[in-house]
C-alpha positions in Angstrom: 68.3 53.7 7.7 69.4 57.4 6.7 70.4 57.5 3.1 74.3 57.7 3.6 74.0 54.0 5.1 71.4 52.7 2.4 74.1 54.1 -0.5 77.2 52.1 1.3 74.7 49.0 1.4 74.1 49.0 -1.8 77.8 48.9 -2.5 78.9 46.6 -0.5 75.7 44.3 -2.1 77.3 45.2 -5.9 80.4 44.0 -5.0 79.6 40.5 -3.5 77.4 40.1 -6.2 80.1 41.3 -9.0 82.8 38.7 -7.1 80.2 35.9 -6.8 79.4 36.0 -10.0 83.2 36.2 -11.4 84.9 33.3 -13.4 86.9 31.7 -11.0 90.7 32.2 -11.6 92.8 28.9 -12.6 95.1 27.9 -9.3 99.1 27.1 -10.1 98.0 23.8 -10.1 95.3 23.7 -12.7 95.5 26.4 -14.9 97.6 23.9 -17.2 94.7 21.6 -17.2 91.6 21.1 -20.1 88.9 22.3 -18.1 85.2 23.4 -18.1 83.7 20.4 -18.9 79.8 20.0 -18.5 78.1 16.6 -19.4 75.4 17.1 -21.9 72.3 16.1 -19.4 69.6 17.0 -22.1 71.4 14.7 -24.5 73.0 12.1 -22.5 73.5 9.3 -23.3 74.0 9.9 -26.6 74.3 6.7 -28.0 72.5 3.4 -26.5 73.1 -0.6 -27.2 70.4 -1.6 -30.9 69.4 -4.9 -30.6 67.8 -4.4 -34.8 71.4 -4.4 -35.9 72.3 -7.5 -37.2 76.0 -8.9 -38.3 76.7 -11.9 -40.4 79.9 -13.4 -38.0 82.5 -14.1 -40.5 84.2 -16.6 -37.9 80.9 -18.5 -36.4 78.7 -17.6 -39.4 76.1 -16.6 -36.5 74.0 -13.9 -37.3 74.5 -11.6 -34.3 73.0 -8.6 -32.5 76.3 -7.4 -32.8 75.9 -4.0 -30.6 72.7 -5.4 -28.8 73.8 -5.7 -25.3 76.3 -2.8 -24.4 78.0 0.4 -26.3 80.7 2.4 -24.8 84.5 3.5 -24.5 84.4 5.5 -27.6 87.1 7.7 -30.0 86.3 10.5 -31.8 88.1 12.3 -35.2 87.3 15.5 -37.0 87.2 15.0 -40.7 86.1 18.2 -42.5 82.5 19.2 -41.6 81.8 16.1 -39.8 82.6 14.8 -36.2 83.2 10.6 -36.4 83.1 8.4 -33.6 84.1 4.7 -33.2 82.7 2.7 -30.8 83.5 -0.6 -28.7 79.7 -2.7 -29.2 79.3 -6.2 -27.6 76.9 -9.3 -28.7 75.3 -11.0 -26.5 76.8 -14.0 -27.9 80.1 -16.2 -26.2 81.7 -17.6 -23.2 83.6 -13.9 -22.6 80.2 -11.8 -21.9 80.2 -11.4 -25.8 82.4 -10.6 -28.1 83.5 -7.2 -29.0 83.2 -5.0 -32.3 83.9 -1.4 -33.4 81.4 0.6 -34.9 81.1 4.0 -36.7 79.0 7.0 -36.3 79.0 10.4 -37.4 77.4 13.8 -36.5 77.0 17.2 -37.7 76.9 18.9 -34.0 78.6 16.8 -32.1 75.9 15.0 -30.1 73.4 13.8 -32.2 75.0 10.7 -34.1 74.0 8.5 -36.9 75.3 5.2 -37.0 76.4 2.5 -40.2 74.2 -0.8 -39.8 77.6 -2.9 -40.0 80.5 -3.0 -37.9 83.6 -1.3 -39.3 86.2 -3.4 -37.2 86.2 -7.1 -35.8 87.8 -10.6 -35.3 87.8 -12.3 -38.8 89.2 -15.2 -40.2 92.5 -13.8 -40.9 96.0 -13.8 -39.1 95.0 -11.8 -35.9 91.9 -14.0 -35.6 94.2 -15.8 -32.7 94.5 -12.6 -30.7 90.7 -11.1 -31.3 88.7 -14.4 -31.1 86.5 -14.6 -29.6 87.2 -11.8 -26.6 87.2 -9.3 -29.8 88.3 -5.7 -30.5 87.7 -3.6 -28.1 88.6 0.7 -27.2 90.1 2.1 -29.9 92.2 5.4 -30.1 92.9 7.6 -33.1 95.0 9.9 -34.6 96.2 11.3 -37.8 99.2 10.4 -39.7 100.7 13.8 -41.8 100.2 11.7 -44.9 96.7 11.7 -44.0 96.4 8.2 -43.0 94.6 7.1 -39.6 96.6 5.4 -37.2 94.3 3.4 -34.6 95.3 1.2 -31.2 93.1 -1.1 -30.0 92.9 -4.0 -27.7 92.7 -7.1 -29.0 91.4 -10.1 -26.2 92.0 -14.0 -26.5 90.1 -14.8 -23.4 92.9 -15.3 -21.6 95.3 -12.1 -22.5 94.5 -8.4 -23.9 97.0 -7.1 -26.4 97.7 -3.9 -27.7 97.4 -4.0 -31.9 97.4 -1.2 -34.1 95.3 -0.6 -37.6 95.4 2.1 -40.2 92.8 3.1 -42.7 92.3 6.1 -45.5 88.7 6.3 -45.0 87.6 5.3 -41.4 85.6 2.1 -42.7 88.2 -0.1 -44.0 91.0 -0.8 -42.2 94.7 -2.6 -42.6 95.7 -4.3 -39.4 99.0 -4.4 -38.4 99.0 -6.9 -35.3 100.8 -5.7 -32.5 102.3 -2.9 -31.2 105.2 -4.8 -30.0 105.5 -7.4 -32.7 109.2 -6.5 -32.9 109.9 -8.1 -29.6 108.7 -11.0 -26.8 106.4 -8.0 -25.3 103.9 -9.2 -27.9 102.8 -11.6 -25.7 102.5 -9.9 -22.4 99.8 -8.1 -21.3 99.2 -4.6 -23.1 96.1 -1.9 -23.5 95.3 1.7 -24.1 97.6 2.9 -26.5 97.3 7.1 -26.4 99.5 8.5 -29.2 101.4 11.7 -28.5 99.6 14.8 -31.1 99.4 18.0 -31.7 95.9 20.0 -32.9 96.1 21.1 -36.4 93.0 22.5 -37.3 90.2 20.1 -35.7 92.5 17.2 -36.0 94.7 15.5 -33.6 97.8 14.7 -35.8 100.9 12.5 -34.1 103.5 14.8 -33.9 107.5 13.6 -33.4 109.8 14.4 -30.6 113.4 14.7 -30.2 112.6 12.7 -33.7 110.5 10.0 -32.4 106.4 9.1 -31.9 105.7 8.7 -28.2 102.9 6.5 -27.1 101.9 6.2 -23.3 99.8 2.4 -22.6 99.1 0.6 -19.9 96.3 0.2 -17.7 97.9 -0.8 -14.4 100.7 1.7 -13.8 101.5 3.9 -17.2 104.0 2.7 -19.7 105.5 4.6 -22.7 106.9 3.4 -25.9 108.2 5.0 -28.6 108.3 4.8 -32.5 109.4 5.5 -36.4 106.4 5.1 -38.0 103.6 4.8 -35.9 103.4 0.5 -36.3 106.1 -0.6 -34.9 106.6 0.4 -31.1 109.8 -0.3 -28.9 108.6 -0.2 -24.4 111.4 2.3 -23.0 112.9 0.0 -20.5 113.7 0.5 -16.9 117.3 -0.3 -15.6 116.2 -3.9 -14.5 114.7 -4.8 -17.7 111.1 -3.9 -17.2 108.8 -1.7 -18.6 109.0 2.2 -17.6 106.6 3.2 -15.1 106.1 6.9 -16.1 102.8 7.1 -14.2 101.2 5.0 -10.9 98.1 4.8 -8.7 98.4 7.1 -5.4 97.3 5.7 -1.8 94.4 8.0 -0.6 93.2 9.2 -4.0 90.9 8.8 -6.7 93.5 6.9 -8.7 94.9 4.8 -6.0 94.0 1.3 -7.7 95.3 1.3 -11.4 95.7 4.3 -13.9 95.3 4.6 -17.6 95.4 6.5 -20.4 92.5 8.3 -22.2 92.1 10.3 -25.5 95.6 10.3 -27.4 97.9 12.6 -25.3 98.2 16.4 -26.9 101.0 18.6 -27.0 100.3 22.0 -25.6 102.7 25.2 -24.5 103.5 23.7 -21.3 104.5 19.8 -21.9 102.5 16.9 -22.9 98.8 16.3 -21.9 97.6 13.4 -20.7 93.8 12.8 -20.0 94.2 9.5 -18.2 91.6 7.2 -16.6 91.7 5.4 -13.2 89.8 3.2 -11.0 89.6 4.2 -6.6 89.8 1.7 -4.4 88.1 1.9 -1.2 90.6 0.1 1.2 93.6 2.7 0.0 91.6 4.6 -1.9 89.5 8.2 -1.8 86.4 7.1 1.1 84.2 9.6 -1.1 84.2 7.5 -3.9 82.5 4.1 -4.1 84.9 0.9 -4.2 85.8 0.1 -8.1 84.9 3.6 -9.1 86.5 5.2 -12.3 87.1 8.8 -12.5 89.2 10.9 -15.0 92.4 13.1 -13.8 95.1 14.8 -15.8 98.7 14.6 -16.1 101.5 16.8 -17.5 105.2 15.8 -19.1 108.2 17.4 -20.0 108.0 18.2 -24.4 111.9 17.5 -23.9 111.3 13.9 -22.4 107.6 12.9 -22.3 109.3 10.2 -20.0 109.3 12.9 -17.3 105.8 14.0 -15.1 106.0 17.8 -14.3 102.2 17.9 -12.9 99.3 15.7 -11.7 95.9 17.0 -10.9 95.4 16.5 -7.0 92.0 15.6 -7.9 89.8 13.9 -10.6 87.7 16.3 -12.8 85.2 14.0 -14.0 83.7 11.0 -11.9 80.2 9.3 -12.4 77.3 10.9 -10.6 74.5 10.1 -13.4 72.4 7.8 -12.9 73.6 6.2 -16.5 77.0 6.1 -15.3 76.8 4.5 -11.7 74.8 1.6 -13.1 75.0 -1.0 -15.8 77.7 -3.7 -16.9 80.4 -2.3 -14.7 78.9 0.3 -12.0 80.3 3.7 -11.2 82.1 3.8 -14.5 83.0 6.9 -16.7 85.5 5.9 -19.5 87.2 8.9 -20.9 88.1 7.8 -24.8 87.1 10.5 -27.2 88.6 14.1 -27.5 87.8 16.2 -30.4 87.9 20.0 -30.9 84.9 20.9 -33.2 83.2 23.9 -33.8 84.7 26.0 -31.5 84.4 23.6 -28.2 85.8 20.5 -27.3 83.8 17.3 -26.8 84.9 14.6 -24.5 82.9 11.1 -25.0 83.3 8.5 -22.9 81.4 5.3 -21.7 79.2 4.9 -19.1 79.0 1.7 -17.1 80.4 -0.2 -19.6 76.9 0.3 -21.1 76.5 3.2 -22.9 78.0 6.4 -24.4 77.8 10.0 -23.2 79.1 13.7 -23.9 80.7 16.3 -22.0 81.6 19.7 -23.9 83.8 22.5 -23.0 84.8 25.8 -24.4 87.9 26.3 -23.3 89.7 28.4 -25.7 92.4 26.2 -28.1 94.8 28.7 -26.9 97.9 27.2 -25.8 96.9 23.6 -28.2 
């Protein structure tokens, strides 16, 4: 090879390298979307089921492993230096595969977590004992009120029906509960879950923001629902022309999301509409044939700031499925449970539940441009 040829080699060689090696660029489609998430594989899980916990039941007066048998579906809040997480933790104790607390933790990175002995949240002998006993409390969601009061949805299961019930609380250990969502109307007795507030990030914290002068709040974990609100505890469903709940969001035949759909983290206002982080179960006979019957996988979902009613984008695809070994068996296989979204030293950390089992991390560091 005379030297003429080896020099135009070399270039050609520079360049694939230089565009191999480039960040790929955003399509139409995505570049509205969180992205760049990597799960924490060195870490992961992050947070397993403690069977040397132990929890005097106020209602059975049972001494329970009360996070003994599984940990997962996890929130997360940024309160000055320190990142805090409450979790969903079942005993192994009752007729409803045990009964369901919420516990805290706290970290100083982000992944490594300490957690209080006691649960911070559960069924008591008190006026919501008849919607939490004995099924329990289960996947709570936070945000911050302005006044600097935590606002937190959580299901609440009978047994025999799962209800959407919101709490508040100054200090993240003791909380105020304020029954249900819907406690204004006959929806309190249908079946609610998944209450993801509408926010805005100020600072490292998710804060519900109004608009067009209300709080929006997108449930549901069939098709998505949206409700809307004057202070954050009492919620009124935005009603279809026959009467019904709204549908602002629905499975799609041939995807990942083509059995039910609902919502993750609280939903975050950015510069181009309302994100939604939503979860969603595949199923097999309608479903995405890549994906194993039942599984759940996490897509994204954009609406209009002027009417969050209104979806302007979807993902086509999800960006987060289970493919750990962690997360395709345990409770409930082939299960990632996006709950948690926090912005924290300079990355975002999205922590969701594994197999109904246990708790993981993903981190990206996506700038908060645009949040």
């Amino acid at each position: 090879m005379n030297l003429k040829i080896m020099r135009k080699s070399i270039q050609l060689l520079t360049l694939v390298l230089i565009f191999s090696c480039a960040p790929k660029k955003s399509s139409d489609n995505d570049s509205w979307q969180l992205r760049g998430f990597e799960k924490a594989d060195d870490v992961n899980p992050i947070l397993l089921p403690d069977t040397t916990t132990r929890f005097t039941d106020p209602i059975s007066g049972a001494s329970v492993r009360w996070e003994g048998k599984d940990v997962f579906n996890p929130a997360s809040v940024v309160k000055e230096d320190t990142l805090f997480m409450l979790y969903r933790a079942e005993d192994f104790v009752g007729k409803f595969n045990g009964t369901s607390r919420i516990g805290l933790a706290y970290s100083l990175d982000g992944v490594q977590f300490e957690r209080l002995a006691k649960p911070v949240f559960y069924p008591n002998n008190d006026a919501l004992k008849k919607y939490e006993w004995e099924g329990g409390a289960e996947d709570p969601r936070i945000v911050l009120r302005e006044d600097g009061t935590y606002v937190m949805t959580y299901t609440a299961y009978d047994g025999n029906l799962a209800r959407l019930l919101v709490a508040t609380s100054n200090d993240l250990r003791t909380w105020v509960k304020h029954g249900s969502v819907f406690k204004d109307s006959t929806d309190v007795n249908s079946w609610s879950k998944s209450g993801a507030i509408v926010s805005t990030l100020k600072g490292n914290q998710l804060v519900a923001k109004t608009v067009n002068g209300s709080y929006w709040m997108y449930f549901g974990d069939t098709d998505l629902f949206i409700a809307t609100s004057d202070d954050l505890i009492h919620w009124n469903p935005i009603m279809n022309d026959e009467g019904d709940w709204r549908k602002v969001l629905s499975p799609r035949k041939g995807k990942f999301d083509s059995d039910l759909v609902e919502p993750g983290p609280p939903a975050m206002i950015t510069d181009k509409g309302v994100l939604l982080i939503y979860n969603s179960r595949n199923r097999l006979s309608q479903g995405d044939s890549s994906l194993a019957d039942g599984t759940y996988s996490a897509g994204q979902a954009l609406f209009s700031m002027d009417d969050p009613t209104q979806l302007i984008n979807r993902s086509t695809d999800y960006f987060f499925t289970p493919d750990k070994s962690y997360e395709i068996t345990g409770q409930v296989n082939n299960v990632c449970f996006i709950e948690g979204l926090s912005y924290y030293q300079n990355k975002w950390f999205l922590y969701y539940g594994t197999a109904d089992s246990k708790i993981a991390v993903a981190v990206s560091g996506q700038s908060r441009d645009g949040f």
